[in-house]
N, C-alpha and C positions, 0 to 999 in steps of 0.2 A: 751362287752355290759354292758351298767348300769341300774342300778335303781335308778329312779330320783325321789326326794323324797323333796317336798316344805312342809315347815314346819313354821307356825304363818307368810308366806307370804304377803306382804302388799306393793304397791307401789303407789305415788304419784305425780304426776310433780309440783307441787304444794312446794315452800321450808315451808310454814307452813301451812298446810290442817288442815281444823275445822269440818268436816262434811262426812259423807262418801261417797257424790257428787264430794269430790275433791283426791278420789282414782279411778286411774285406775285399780288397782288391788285392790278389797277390800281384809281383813286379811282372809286367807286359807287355809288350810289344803290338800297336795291331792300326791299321790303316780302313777306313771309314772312306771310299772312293767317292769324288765328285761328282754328284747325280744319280747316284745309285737309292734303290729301295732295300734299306738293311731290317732284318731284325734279330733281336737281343734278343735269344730263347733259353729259357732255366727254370728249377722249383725256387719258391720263394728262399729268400736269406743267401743264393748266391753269388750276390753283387750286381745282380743287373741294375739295381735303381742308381746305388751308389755311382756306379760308372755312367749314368746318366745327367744326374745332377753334377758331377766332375767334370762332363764337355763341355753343360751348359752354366756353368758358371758359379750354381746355386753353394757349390762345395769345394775348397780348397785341397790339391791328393797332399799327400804325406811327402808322395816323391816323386818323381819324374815331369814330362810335361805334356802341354794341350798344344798342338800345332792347328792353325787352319791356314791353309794353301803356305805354308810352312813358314809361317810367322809365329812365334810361341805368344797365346793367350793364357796364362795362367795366371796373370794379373788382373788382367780384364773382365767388368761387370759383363752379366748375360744381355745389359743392351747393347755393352760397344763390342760385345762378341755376335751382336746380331739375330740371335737364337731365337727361334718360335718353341716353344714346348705346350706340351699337354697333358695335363697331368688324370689321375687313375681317376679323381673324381671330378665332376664341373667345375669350374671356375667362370662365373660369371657376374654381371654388374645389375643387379633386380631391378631397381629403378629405370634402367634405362630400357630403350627399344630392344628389339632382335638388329634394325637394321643399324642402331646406335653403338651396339657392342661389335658388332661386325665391326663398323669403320672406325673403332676407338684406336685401333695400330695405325690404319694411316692418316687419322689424322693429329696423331701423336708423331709424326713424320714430317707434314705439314704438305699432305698430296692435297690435289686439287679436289672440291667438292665434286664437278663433271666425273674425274675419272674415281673416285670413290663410290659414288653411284656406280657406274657401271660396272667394279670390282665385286661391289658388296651382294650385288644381283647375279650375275656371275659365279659367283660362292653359294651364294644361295637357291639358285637353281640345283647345283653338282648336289648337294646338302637336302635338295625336298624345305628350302626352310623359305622359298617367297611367299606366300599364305602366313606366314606368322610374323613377316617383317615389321608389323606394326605394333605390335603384340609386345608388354613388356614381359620381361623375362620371367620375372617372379609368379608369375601363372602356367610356366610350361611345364612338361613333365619331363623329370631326370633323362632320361634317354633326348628329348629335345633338347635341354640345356645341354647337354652333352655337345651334341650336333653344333651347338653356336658356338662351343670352347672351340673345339677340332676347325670351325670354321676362321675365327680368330687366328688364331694359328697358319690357317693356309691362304688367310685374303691378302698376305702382303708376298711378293714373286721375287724380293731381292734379299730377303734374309739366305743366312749362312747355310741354316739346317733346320728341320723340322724333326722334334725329339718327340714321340708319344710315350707316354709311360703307362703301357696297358689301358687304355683311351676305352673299349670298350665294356669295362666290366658294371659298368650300370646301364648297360644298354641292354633292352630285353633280347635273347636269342634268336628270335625270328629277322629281326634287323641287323645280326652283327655281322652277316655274310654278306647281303647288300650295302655294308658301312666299308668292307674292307674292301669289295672292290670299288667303292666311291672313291677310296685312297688310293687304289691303286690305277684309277684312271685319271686322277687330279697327278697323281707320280708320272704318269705316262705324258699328260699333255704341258704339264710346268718343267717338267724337269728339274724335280728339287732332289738334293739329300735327305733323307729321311731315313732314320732309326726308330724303331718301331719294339718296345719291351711287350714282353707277352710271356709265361709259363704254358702257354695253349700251343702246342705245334702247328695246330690247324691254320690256327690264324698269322703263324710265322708262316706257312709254307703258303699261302692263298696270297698275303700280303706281298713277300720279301724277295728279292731277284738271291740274292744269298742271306743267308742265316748263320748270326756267330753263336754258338754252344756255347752257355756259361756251366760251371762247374768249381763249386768250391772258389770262387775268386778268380778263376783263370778261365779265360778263350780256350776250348781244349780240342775246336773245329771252327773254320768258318768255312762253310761251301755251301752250293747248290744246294736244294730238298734231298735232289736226287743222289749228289756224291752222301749226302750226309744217312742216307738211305740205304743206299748200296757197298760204302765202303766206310762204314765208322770209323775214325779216325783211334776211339776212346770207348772201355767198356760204358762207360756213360752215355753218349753219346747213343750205341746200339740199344741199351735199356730204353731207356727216356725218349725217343724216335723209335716210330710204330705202334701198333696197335694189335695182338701183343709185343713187345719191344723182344730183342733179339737172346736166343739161347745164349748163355752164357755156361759155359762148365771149367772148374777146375782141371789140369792135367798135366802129367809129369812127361818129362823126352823119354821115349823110348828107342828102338832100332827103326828108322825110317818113318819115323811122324813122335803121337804123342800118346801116351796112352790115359784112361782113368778105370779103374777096376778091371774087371776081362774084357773091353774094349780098346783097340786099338785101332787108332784114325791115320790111314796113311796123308803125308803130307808132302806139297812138291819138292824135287831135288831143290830148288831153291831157298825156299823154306828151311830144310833140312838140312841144309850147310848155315844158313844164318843162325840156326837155333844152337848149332852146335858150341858156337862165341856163348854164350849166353849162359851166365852162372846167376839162377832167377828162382826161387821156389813160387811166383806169384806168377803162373802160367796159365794161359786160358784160351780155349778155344771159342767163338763165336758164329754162329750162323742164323739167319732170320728164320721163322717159322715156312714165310714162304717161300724158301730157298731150297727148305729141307725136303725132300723128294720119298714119296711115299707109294712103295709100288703095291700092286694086285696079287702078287706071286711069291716066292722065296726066289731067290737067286745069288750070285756069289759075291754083288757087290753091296746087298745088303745088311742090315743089324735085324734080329729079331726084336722089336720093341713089344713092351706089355701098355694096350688101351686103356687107359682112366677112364676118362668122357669124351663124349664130343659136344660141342655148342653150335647150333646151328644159328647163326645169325644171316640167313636169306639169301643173300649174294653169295655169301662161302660159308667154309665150316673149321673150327678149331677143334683139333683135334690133340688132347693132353694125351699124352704116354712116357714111361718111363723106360729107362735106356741103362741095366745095370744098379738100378736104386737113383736114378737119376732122373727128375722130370724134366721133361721137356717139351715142346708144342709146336704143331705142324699144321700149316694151313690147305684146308684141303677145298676145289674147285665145287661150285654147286652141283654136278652134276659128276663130282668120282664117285667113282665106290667107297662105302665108308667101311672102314675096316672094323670087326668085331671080335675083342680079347686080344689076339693079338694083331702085331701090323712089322710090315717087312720096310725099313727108312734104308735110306742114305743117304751122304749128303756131297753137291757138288764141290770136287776142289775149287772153282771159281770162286765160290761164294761161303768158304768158308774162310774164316778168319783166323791169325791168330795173337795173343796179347800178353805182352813181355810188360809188369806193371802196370796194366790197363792200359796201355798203348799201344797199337797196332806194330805189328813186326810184318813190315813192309819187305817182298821181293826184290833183290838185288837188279837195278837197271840197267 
């Protein structure tokens, strides 16, 4: 297993790019740790494939380089970089067996038949796929041929890294939550590196011990579910994590926070000395819906909000209102009281955020 290590990374499809519109990869920095479960999380078009096919060989960057355990591969094919990948849709050999396509990596290695057997079965078990071992490929159904790629991929224990490239999207629904922890119990007892691409949060946070945020070409977070949950690094980041993703509001400094219309949001001394450095008209406040605190009563550390709807989805309830001509959404407990016309919010200083060009404006330590 490696450590993959991108270093002044840059790529462009572009033969002369003027702008940093014309990189798929903008220049990056970012360290892929050895043995770790990673995943690539972003909406399509920004960069996650690109920077995937880049580790594994398939794609020459523009600039910088490919380290693994810090030897530069940037010359080197995806065999002698060692790389298992999987790609979005099956790749598989019709003619042959299930258990044939299993052992086609090692015994393209030159392992022993004994221990190839026991691997291929092995694999096959973790995978639900010994009942089909016999069984040529070209009768299975996409979700199995699937199952044999992803098993391809993980029946050899000495390759570099294990690349998926959104592995599940022809896999029927019902199966892709028991597919992801297959992977993440093959993760746990091999102990391989594995980069794992997905647009699905879900399936980044179920799968990934950490998760890098792509965005426009750039890593713009790599943390835990939960840092990337509780402290978005990136107005993206809060948008695009969660479910609804996090209030965002325009607003300008005012005397002791920020304000937007006849609201004003007090903000900590800390805060409020950093903000004062700060010549930005792209200023913004951030808090998650479940963060934002909705009381029963009037009181003096609350906003009068005016109620849109509410959505009750079972376990909780969302509840829309607006805040000054400003919407916003607050998650409310199955069993609060729902508020009706109006509703009395607040919002904790812990958890409210603030963003100097969509970048967190972090307290002084």
């Amino acid at each position: 297993m490696a450590e993959i290590r991108l270093s002044q990374l840059a790529h462009s499809y572009s033969s002369a790019p003027q702008s940093d519109s014309d990189y798929a990869i903008r220049q990056m920095d970012h360290i892929w740790e050895q043995g770790g479960a990673f995943a690539l999380l972003g909406p399509s078009g920004c960069g996650k494939s690109t920077m995937l096919n880049i580790i594994s060989g398939l794609l020459a960057p523009s600039n910088g380089e490919i380290m693994f355990d810090g030897q530069v591969v940037n010359h080197m094919t995806p065999e002698q970089r060692n790389i298992a990948q999987v790609f979005q849709f099956p790749v598989v050999y019709d003619t042959m067996t299930v258990f044939d396509n299993l052992a086609f990596p090692l015994r393209n290695v030159k392992i022993a038949e004994h221990k190839i057997k026991s691997k291929v079965h092995e694999i096959a078990s973790i995978l639900e796929l010994t009942p089909l071992l016999n069984k040529k490929a070209k009768g299975l159904s996409a979700d199995e041929k699937q199952k044999v790629s992803m098993g391809r991929g993980l029946v050899r224990d000495d390759v570099s890294a294990i690349l998926f490239d959104e592995p599940l999207t022809v896999i029927d629904p019902h199966l892709k939550w028991k597919l992801r922890r297959k992977l993440k119990q093959i993760h746990e007892q091999f102990n391989i590196t594995m980069v794992y691409v997905t647009h699905d949060q879900l399936e980044a946070s179920t799968f990934a011990d950490k998760i890098a945020v792509m965005y426009n070409g750039q890593i713009v977070q790599f943390g835990t579910p939960r840092e990337l949950f509780e402290s978005p690094n990136h107005t993206f980041v809060g948008f695009f994590i969660g479910s609804p993703g996090m209030n965002l509001v325009s607003v300008e400094k005012c005397e002791g926070g920020v304000c937007f219309g006849q609201i004003r949001i007090a903000l900590s001394p800390q805060l409020v000395a950093r903000s004062e450095f700060i010549n930005c008209e792209n200023l913004k406040v951030g808090i998650r819906p479940e963060f934002v605190h909705v009381w029963d009563e009037p009181n003096d550390d609350a906003y009068v909000a005016e109620v849109k709807y509410v959505e009750d989805l079972g376990t909780y309830k969302i509840m829309t209102f607006m805040l000054d001509g400003v919407e916003m959404k607050a998650r409310l407990q199955e069993d609060q009281k729902v508020p009706r016309g109006q509703a009395y919010v607040s919002f904790p200083e812990q958890w409210l955020k603030v963003y100097v060009d969509e970048f967190l404006l972090e307290e002084a330590s």
